[in-house]
C-alpha positions in Angstrom: -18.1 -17.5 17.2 -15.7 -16.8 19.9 -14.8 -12.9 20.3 -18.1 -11.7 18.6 -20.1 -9.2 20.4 -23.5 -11.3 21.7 -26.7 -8.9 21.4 -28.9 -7.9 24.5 -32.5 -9.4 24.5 -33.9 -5.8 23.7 -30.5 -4.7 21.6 -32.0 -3.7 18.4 -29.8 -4.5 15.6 -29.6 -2.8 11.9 -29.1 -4.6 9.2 -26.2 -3.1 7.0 -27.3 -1.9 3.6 -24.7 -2.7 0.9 -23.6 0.7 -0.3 -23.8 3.0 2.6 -22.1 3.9 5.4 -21.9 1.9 9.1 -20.1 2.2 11.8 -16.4 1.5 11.6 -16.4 2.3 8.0 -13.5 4.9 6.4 -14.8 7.3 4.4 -13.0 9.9 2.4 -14.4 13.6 2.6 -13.7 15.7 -0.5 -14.4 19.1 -0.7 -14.8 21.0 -4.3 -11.4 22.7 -3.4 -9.6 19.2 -3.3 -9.1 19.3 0.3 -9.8 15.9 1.8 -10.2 13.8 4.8 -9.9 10.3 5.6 -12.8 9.7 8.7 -13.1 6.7 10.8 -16.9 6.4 11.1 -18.1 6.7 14.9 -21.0 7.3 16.5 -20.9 10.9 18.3 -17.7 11.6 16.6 -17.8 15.5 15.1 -15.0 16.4 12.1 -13.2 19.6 12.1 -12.8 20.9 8.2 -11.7 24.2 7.2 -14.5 25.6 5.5 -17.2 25.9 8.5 -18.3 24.5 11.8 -17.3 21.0 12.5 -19.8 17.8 10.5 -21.5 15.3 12.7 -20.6 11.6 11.4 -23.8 10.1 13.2 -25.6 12.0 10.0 -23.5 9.8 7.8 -24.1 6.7 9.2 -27.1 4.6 6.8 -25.9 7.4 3.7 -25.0 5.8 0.7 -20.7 6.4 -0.3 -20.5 9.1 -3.1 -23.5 11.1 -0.7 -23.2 15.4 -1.1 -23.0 17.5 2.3 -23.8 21.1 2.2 -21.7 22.4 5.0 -21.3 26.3 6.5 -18.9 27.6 3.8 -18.9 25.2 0.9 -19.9 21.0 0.3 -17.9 17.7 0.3 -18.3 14.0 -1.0 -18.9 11.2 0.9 -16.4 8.9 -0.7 -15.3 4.9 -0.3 -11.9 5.3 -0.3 -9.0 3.1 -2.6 -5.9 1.5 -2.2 -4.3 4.4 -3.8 -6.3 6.8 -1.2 -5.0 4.8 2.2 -1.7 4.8 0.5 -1.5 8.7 0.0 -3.3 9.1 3.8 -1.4 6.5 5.5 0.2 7.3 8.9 4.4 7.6 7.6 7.2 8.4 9.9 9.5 7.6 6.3 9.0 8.0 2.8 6.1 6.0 1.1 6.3 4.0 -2.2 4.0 6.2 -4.4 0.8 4.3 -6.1 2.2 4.8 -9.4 5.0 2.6 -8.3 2.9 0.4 -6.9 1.0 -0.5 -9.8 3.9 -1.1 -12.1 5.5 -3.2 -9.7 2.7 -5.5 -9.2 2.3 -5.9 -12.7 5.6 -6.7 -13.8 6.1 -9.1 -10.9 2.6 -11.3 -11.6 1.7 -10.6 -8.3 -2.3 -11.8 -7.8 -4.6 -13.3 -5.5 -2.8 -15.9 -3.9 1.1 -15.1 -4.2 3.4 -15.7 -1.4 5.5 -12.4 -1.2 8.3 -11.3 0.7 8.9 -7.5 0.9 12.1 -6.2 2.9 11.8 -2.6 4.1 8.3 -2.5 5.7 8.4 1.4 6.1 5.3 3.2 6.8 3.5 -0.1 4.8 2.4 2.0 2.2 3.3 -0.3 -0.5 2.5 -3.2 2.1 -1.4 -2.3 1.3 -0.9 -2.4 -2.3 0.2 -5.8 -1.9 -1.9 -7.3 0.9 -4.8 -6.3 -1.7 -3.0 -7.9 -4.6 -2.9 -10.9 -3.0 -6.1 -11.0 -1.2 -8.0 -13.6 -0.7 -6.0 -16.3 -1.2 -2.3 -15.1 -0.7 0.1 -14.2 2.2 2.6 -10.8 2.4 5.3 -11.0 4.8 6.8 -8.0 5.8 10.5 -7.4 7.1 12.2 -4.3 8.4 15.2 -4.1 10.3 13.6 -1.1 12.6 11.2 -2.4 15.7 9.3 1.2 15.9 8.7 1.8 11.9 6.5 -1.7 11.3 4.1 -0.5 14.3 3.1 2.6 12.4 2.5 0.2 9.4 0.4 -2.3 11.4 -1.6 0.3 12.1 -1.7 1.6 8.7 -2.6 -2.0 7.4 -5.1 -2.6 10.2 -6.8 0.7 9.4 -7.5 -0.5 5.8 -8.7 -4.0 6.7 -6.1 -5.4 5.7 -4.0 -7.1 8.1 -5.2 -10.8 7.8 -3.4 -10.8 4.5 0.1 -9.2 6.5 2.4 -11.3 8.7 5.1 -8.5 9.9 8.5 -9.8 11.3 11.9 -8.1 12.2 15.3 -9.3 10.8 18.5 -8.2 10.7 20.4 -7.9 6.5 21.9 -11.2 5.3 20.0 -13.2 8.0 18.1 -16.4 6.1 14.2 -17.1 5.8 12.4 -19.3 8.1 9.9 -18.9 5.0 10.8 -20.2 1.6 9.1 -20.9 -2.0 8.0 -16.8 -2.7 6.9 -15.7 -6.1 8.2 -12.3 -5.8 10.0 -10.4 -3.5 10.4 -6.4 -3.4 13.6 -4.7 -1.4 13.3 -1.3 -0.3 16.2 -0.6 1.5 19.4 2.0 1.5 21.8 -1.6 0.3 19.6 -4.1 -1.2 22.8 -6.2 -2.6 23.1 -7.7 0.7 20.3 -9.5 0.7 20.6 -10.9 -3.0 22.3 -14.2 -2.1 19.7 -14.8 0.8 16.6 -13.7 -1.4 17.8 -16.3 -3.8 17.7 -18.4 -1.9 13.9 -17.9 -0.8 12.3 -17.8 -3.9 11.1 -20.2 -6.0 12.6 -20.3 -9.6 11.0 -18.2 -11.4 10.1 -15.9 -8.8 10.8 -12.2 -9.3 12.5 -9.2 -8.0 11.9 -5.8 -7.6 14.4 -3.2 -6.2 13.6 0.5 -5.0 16.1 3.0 -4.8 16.5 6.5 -5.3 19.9 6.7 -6.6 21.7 5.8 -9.9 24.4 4.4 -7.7 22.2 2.3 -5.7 20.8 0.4 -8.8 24.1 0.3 -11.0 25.2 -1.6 -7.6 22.6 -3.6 -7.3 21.9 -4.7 -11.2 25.5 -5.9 -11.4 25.1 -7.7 -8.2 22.0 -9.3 -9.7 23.9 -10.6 -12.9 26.6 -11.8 -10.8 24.3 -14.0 -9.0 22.7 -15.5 -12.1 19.6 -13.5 -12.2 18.5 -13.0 -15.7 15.8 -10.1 -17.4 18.1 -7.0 -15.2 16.2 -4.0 -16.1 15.6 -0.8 -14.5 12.7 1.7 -14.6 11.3 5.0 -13.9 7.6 6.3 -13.9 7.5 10.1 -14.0 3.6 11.3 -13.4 2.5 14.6 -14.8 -1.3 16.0 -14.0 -3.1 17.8 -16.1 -6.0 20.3 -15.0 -9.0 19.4 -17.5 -10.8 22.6 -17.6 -13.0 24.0 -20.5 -10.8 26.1 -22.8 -7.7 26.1 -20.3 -6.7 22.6 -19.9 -2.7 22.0 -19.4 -0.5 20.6 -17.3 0.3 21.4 -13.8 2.7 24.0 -13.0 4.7 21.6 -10.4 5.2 17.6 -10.2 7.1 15.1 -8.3 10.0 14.8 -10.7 11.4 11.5 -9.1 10.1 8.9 -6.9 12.3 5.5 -7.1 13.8 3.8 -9.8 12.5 0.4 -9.8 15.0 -2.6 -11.2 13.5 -6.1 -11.8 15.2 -9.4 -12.2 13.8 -12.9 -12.5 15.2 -15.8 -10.8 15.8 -18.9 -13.3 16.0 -22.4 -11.8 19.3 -24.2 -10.8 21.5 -25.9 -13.6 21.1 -29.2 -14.3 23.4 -31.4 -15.8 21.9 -33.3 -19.2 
């Protein structure tokens, strides 16, 4: 195919054993004391860590993921890394929509393999990864931010996961229509998402769903009564609060500190224009 790299005559090539590690790979490095990495794989690349004299990534290369390395001052975990992993490593230059989020987003939207969503407030693309993977293989994520320097971080972000194929990124300024149209869901992030509600309306199909992230009570009291003035129907807001809890034989209880509060997340369908009987 055009663009692929041709072999030499004597180039010897490797096949790629499901399971391990090659070249271009990301692998996550975690330590016993939590500490962890997130490694592009190259060849004559060396990793700096903080327990001992830097590791040598050629040794990883043909190693199958979940592989232990005995270093100078302690060992680590040769791990394939998650959504939720690239999310909490991604590149940000703002704040990131946190996996827990994510996951109750997607699932009150209906968001799957093939959807056509629209998400306003590209950011660092954090939540752009969750879903570009949501919608893999057979569905389309188009990104919007206002900014022309934030959505470069995120393309590289997205790239970096594999990702991008699945990611069209575009700038736009608030209240400015859709060249795109027919969306099952759309997600605003953004400082005054009741601007956009009569545009978004406009772009997604009956039935399609909404999903709002804000920080502030008066952001979504704003926006939820914008909502219902519009004719959206199902207004409701949310908030996940996540607690860990150290499992430890004879010991176990939760963490001393937490991230009290993330986003609030308010969802609204979109029900189909009135006809007369």
């Amino acid at each position: 195919m055009k663009g692929d790299k041709v072999p030499a005559m004597n180039e010897t090539i490797s096949p790629t054993i499901p399971g391990t590690i090659a070249e271009g790979d990301l692998v996550l490095v975690w330590f016993d004391d939590e500490r962890t990495y997130m490694i592009d794989v190259a060849r004559g690349k060396r990793v700096s860590i903080h327990c001992g004299k830097p590791l040598s990534v050629d040794d990883w290369i043909g190693q199958p993921f979940g592989k232990k390395i005995v270093c100078e001052h302690g060992f680590c975990y040769l791990l394939k890394p998650t959504v939720e992993d690239l999310m909490m490593k991604a590149s940000r230059e703002s704040g990131i929509i946190y996996p827990k989020d994510a996951a109750l987003l997607i699932m009150k939207t209906g968001i799957h393999s093939g959807s056509k969503v629209m998400e306003i407030g590209t950011g660092s693309g954090s939540l752009t990864m969750a879903l570009a993977q949501a919608v893999a293989p057979d569905g389309h994520v188009f990104s919007y931010d206002r900014r022309e320097d934030l959505p470069k971080n995120a393309y590289k972000n997205i790239q970096r996961a594999g990702l991008s194929r699945f990611v069209t990124f575009g700038q736009r300024q608030a209240m400015e229509s859709f060249s795109e149209k027919d969306f099952d869901a759309v997600t605003l992030d953004i400082p005054q998402p009741w601007e956009e509600v009569a545009v978004v309306k406009q772009a997604l199909k009956p039935g399609g769903r909404l999903v709002s992230l804000n920080p502030t009570f008066n952001q979504i009291e704003k926006m939820a009564e914008t909502l219902r003035e519009q004719g959206f129907i199902l207004v409701e807001a949310r908030e996940l609060l996540e607690r860990e809890i150290l499992a430890r034989g004879g010991k176990t209880r939760p963490v001393q500190r937490m991230i009290g509060h993330t986003e609030f997340m308010l969802f609204a369908v979109r029900p189909a224009d009135e006809t007369l009987v």
